[in-house]
N, C-alpha and C positions, 0 to 999 in steps of 0.2 A: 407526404408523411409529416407528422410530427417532430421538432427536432429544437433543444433547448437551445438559446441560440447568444452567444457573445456579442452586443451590439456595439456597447462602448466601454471605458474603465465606468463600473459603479453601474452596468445597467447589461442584464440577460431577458432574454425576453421568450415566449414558446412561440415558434415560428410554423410556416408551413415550407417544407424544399423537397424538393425532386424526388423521389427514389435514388440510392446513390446504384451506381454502374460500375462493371469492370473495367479499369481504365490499365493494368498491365498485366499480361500473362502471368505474374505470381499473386494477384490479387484473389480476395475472397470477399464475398457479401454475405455479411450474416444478420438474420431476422433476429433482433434482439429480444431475449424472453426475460431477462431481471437485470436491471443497472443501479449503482449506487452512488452517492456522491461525497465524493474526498477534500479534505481540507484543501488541496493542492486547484479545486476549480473553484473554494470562495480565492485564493491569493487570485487568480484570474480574474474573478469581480473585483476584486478592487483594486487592481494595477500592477499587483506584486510581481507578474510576470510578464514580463517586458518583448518575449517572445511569441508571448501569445498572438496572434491574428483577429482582430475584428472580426467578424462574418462566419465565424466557424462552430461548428455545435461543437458543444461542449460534452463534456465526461470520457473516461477512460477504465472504468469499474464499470462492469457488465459480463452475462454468457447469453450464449445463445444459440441457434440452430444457421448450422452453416445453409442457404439460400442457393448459390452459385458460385463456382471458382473459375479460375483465369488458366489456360492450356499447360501452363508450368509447375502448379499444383500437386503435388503428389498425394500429400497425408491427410487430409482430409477430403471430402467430398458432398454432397448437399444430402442434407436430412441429420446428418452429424451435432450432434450436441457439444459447445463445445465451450471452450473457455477464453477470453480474451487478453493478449498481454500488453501490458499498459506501455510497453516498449515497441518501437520499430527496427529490428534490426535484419541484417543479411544474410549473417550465419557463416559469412568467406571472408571479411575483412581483414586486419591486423588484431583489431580489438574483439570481436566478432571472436576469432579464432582461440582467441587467449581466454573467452570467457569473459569480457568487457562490455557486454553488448548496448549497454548501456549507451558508450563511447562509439555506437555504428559510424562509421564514416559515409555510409550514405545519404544525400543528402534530406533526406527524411529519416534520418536513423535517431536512435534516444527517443524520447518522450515529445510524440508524434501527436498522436489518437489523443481529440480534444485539447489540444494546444496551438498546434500551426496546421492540422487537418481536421474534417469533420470526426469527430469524435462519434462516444457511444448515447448521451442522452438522446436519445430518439428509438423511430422505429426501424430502423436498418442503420447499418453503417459498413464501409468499405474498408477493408483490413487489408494495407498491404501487408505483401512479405507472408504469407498466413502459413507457408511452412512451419515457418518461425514462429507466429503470432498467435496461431492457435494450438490450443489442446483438444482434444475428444476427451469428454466428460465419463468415464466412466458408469456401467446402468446401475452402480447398487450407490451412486451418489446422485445426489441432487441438484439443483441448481443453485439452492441458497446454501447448498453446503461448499459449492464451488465459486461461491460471488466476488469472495474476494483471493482466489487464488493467484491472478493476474497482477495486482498493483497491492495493496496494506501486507498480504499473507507470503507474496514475493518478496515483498521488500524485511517480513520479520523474519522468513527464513534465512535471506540473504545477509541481516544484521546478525544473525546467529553465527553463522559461516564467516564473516568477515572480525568476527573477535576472539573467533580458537579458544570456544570453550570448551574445557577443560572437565571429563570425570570430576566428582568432588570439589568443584573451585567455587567460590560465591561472588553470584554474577546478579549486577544492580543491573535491573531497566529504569527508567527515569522517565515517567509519563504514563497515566492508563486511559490514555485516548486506545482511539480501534489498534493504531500501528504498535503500541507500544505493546497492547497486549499482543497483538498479532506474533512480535520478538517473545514476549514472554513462553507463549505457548511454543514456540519455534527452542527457544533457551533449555524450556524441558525435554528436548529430545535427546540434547548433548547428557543427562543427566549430572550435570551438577549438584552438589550438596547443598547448596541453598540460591534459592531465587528472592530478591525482595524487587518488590515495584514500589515505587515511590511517586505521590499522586498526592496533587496539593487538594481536590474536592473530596469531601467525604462523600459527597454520593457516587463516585465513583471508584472512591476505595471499598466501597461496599459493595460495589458490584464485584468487583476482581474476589472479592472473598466470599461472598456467595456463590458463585460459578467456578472460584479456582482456588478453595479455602487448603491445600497444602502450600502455596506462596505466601510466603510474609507481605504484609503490605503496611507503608508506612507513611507519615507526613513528613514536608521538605526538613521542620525544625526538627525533626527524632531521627531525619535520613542518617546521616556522619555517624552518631553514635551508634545506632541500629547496627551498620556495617561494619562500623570497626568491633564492635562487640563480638559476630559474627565471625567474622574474618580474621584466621593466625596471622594473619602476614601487613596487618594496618590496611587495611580495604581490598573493598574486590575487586579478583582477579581479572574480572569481564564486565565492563560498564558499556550499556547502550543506551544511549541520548536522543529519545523520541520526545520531549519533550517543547523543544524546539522555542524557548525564551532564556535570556539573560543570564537569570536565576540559576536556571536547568543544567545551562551548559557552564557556568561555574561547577554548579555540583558534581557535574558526572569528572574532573580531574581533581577534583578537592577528596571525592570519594574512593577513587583509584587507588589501590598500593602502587607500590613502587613499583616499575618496568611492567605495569598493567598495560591493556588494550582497550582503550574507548572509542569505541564504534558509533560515530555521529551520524542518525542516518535523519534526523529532525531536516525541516526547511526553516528557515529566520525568515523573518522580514528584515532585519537588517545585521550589520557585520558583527562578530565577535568577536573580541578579542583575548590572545593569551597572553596573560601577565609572568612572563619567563620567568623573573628574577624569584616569585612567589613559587613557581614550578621547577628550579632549579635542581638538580638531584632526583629528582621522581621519575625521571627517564621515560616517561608514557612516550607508546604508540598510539598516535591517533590515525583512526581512517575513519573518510567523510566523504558524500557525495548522492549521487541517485541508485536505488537498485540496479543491479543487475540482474535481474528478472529471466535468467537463464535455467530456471528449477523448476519450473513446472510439471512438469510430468511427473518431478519427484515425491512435489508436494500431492498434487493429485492424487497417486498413490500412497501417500499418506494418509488422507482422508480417506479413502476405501478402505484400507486397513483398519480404521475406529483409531488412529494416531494423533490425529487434531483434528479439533472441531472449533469451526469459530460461528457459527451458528446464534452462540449467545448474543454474540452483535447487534444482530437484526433486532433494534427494538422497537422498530415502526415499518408498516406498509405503506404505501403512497402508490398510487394510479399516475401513469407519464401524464396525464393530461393536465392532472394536480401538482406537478411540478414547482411549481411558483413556493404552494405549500410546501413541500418537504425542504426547498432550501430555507425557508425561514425556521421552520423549528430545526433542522439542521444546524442553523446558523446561531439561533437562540440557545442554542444548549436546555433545552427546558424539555421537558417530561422524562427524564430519564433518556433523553435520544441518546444512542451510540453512533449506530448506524442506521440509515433508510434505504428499506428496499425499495427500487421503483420499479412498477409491475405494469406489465404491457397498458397500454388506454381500457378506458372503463368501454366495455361491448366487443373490443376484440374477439375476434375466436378464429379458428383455422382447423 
């Protein structure tokens, strides 16, 4: 099969390997019918993550039709549509249990799939845990309405949930890449009295406002004033920091009221620092880290509902074979890309 493949730092290549196989009774093999690619596998092109493996296919954004499962298997079964979670986790652990899954103590647990295991760019891949890891897509949704419920749409519902928004509060997101709006849409459901996204390109502040024109959307120099304008209480109540530079993560505690939550769920390429003395008295909670991608099912029935839609995303197709192509406009930011759908090989059928 087909399968995009980690060769060195600065170098992926499209390879040929094996069919993958059930290697533990809770495993699953699922035929993959649409995958996409996340900021989080260029930091793997270029070294960013240190855990990464050599020799391992990449991506973690995909659904598809479950193939075969392992004897331990309950919830799902082969011919199932279904969704994949960009996490590995147990479901029995300590953290597991608390809803940390994130934090699995197994030692394939956290962010597995396309990092230190074969991933989803390809045309199968093995999922363990798939209890856990998979959903069943529901028949009145789709697959590209389900593309990113596993890893961007997990992780915006879960930045949502980890800043205790609030009825009526005014909550900044900081970023309109895919994740940020992914939070944005996820921000709307808490109904808050005002959303602003803050998005240093016009061209994609113009998207956010063509597809989601009830959010304010603003540049980083009008951001401060924007929300204190907005905001009784000297900034907003609920700050999430997808943004994920210098600049960004200044803003999201500059723009904070006092005894706010800033929910950093951005990756850096390198360390940030907080300048206490300047933050002294503003009492912020901050929480930072990876998804815990424990809500799927919840989201999934959100999307069957008509609740969220991240659809808008998809602003290019790509064939797995053409691969190569979608990480460079990917990576170019050029024609408008948000997101790339990558869709089975050109000839496939079943």
């Amino acid at each position: 099969m087909l399968a995009y493949t980690y060769v060195s730092p600065g170098k992926f290549e499209l390879c040929e390997k094996p069919l993958p196989s059930i290697l533990s009774p809770s495993d699953a093999v699922v035929r993959v019918t649409l995958g996409s690619i996340c900021t989080s596998d260029l930091h793997i092109k270029h070294g960013s993550i240190p855990r990464a493996v050599p020799g391992i296919t990449v991506g973690h954004e995909m659904v598809g039709v479950v193939e075969s499962v392992g004897s331990e298997v309950e919830h799902v079964r082969p011919g199932d549509r279904v969704t994949v979670n960009v996490e590995t986790f147990c479901g029995h652990c300590f953290f597991c249990e608390h809803g940390f899954v994130n934090n699995c103590t197994d030692p394939n647990g956290g962010w597995t799939l396309g990092c230190r295991i074969d991933g989803g760019q390809a045309e199968y891949v093995r999922v363990p845990y798939a209890d856990q890891g998979l959903n069943c897509i529901p028949d009145n949704v789709s697959d590209e309405q389900a593309l990113f419920v596993g890893d961007i749409l997990a992780t915006g519902y879960w930045a949502a949930r980890i800043a205790e928004i609030q009825r009526g509060d005014t909550v900044l997101v900081i970023g309109a890449g895919p994740t940020g709006i992914c939070a944005t849409l996820c921000a709307r459901l808490k109904q808050p009295k005002h959303i602003i996204v803050c998005e240093q390109t016009e061209e994609r502040r113009q998207f956010v406002r063509k597809h989601w024109p009830e959010v304010q959307v603003v540049s980083p120099e009008h951001c401060r004033a924007l929300v204190c304008e907005t905001s009784s209480h000297g900034g907003a109540d609920a700050v999430i920091e997808a943004g994920g530079t210098a600049e960004s993560f200044r803003m999201a505690w500059q723009c904070a009221r006092p005894n706010a939550i800033v929910a950093v769920v951005a990756l850096y390429n390198e360390a940030q620092v907080l300048p206490l003395p300047e933050m002294y008295g503003k009492n912020l909670t901050f929480k930072t880290g990876g998804v815990d991608g424990c809500d799927c099912s919840e989201i999934l029935q959100l999307i069957s509902d008509g609740k969220i839609d991240t659809t808008p995303l998809i602003t290019h197709r790509i064939p797995l074979n053409r691969i190569a192509d979608a990480y460079a406009l990917f990576e170019s930011r050029q024609d408008g890309v948000m997101k790339v759908a990558l869709t089975e090989k050109e000839g496939t059928s079943y």
